[in-house]
Backbone as CSV, one residue per row, in Angstrom:
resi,resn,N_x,N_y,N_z,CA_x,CA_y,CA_z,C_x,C_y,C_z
1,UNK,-27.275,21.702,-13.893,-26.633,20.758,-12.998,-25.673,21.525,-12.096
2,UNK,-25.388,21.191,-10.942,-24.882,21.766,-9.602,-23.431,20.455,-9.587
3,UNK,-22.629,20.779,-8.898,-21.903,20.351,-9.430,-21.090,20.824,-7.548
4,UNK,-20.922,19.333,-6.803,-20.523,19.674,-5.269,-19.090,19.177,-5.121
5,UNK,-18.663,19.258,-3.665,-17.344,18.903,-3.295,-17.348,18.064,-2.243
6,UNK,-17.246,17.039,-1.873,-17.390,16.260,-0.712,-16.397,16.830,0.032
7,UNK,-16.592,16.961,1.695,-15.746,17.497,2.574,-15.221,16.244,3.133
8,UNK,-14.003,16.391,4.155,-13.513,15.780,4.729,-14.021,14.300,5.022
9,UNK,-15.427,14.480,5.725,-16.113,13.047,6.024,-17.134,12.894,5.453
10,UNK,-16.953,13.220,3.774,-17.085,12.345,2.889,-18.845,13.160,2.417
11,UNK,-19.491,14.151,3.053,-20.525,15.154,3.175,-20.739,15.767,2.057
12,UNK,-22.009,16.208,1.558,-21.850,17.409,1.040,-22.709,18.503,1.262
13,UNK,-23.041,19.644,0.850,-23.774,20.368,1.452,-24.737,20.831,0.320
14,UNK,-26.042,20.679,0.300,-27.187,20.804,-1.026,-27.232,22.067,-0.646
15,UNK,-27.230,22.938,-1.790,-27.548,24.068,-1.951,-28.766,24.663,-1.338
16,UNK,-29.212,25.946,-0.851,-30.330,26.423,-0.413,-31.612,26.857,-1.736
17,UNK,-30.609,26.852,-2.886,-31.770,27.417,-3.824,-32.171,25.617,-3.926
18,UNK,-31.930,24.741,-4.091,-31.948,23.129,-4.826,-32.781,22.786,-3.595
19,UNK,-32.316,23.408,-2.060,-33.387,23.065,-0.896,-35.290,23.354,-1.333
20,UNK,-34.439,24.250,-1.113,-36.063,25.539,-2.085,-37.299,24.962,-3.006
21,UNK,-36.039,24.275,-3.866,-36.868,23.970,-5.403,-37.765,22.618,-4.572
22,UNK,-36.985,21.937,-3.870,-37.636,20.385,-3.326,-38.541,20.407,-2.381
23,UNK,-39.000,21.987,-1.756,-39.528,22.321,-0.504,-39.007,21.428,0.817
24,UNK,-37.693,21.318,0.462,-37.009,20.535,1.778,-36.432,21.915,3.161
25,UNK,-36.453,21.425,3.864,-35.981,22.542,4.638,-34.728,21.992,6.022
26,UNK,-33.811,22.614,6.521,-32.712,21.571,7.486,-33.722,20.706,8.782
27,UNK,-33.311,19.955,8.708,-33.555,18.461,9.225,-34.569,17.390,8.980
28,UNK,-35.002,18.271,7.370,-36.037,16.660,6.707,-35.265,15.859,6.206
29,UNK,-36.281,14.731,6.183,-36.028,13.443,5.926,-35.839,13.228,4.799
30,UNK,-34.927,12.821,4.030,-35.022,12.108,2.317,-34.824,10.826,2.721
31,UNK,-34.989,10.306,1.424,-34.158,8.659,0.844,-33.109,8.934,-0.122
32,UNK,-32.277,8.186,0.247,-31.505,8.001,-0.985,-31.202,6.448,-1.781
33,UNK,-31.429,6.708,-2.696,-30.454,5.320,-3.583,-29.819,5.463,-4.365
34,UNK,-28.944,4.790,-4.848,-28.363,4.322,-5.913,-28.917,4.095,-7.147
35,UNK,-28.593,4.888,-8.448,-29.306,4.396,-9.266,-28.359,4.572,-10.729
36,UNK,-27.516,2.853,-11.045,-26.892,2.947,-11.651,-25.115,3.530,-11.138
37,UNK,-25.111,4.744,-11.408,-24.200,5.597,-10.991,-24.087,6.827,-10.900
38,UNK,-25.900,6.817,-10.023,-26.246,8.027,-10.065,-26.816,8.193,-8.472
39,UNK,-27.123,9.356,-7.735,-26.887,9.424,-6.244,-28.563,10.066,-5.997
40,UNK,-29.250,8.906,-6.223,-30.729,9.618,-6.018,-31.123,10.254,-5.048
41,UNK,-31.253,11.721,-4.448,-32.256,12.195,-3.175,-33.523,12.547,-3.474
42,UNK,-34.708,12.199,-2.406,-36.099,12.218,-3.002,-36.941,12.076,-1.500
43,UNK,-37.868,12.466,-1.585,-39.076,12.651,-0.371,-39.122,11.463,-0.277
44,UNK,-38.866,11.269,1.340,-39.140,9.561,1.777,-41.172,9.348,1.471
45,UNK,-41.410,7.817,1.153,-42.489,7.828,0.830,-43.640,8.239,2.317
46,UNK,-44.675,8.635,2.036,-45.312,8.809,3.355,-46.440,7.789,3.659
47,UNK,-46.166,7.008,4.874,-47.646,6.683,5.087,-48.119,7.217,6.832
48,UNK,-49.237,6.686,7.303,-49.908,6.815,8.502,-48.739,6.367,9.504
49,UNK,-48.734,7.467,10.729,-47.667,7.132,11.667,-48.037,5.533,12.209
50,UNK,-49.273,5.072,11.968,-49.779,3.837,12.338,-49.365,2.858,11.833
51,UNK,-48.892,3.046,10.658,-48.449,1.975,9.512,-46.853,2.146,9.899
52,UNK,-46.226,3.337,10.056,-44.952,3.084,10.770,-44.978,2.353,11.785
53,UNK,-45.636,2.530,12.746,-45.375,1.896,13.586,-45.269,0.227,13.847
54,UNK,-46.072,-0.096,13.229,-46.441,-1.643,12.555,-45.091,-1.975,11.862
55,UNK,-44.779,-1.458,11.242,-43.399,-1.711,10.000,-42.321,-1.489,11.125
56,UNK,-42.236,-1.245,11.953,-41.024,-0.733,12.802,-41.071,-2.026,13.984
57,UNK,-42.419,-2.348,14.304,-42.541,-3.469,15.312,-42.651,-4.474,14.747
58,UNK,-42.845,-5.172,13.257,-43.438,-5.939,12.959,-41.571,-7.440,13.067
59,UNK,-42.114,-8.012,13.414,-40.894,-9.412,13.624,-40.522,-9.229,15.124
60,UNK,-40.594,-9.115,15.562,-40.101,-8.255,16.951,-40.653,-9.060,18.295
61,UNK,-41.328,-9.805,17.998,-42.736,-10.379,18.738,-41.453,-11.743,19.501
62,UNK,-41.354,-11.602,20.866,-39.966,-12.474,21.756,-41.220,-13.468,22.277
63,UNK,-42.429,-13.942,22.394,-43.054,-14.763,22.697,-43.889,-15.323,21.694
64,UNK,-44.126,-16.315,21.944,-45.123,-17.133,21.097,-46.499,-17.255,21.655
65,UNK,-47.546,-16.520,21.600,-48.639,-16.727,22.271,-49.980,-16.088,21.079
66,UNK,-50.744,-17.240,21.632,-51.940,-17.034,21.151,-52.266,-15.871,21.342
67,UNK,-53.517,-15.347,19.945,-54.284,-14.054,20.549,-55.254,-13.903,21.230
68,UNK,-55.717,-15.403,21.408,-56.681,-15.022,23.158,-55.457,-14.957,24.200
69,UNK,-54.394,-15.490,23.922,-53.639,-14.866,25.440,-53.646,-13.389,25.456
70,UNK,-53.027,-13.091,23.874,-52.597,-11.057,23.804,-53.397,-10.536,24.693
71,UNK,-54.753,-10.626,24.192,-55.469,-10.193,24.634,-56.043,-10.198,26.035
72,UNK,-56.203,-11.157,26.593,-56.469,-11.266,27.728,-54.855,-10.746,28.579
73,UNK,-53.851,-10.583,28.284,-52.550,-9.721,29.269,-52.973,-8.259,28.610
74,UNK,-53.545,-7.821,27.424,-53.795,-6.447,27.174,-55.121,-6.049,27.686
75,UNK,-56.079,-6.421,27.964,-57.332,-6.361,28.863,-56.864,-5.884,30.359
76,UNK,-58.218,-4.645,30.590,-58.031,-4.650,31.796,-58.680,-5.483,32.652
77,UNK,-58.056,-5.898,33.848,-58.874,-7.206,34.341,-60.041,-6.747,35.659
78,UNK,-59.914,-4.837,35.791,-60.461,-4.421,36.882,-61.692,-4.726,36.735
């Protein structure tokens, strides 16, 4: 066990060997949670940038329209 110091704004800095062991490298992505009273970091889960994208747009939708309308404003009409 590693054993850190939170800095000023509240940070800490993961070790390079603990980087290593996780094959994380500076500016990947983790998750973190809470677990109990414990400070979980872990590989965010992965799916298809397609499925992000869906999950990122999904509720988002400012009109109410049928999908023969979608479609026919996403059609080209040339």
């Amino acid at each position: 066990m590693v054993t850190l110091h939170l800095d000023e704004q509240g940070q800490i800095t993961i070790p390079a060997e603990l980087l290593a062991q996780l094959g994380l490298s500076p500016g990947a992505e983790v998750q973190i949670q809470i677990v109990g009273k414990t400070l979980q970091v872990q590989h965010p889960q992965t799916s298809s940038k397609g499925t992000q994208l869906i999950a990122n747009l999904r509720g988002r939708a400012t009109a109410n329209l049928s999908a023969d309308e979608i479609l026919h404003l996403t059609r080209d009409n040339a």
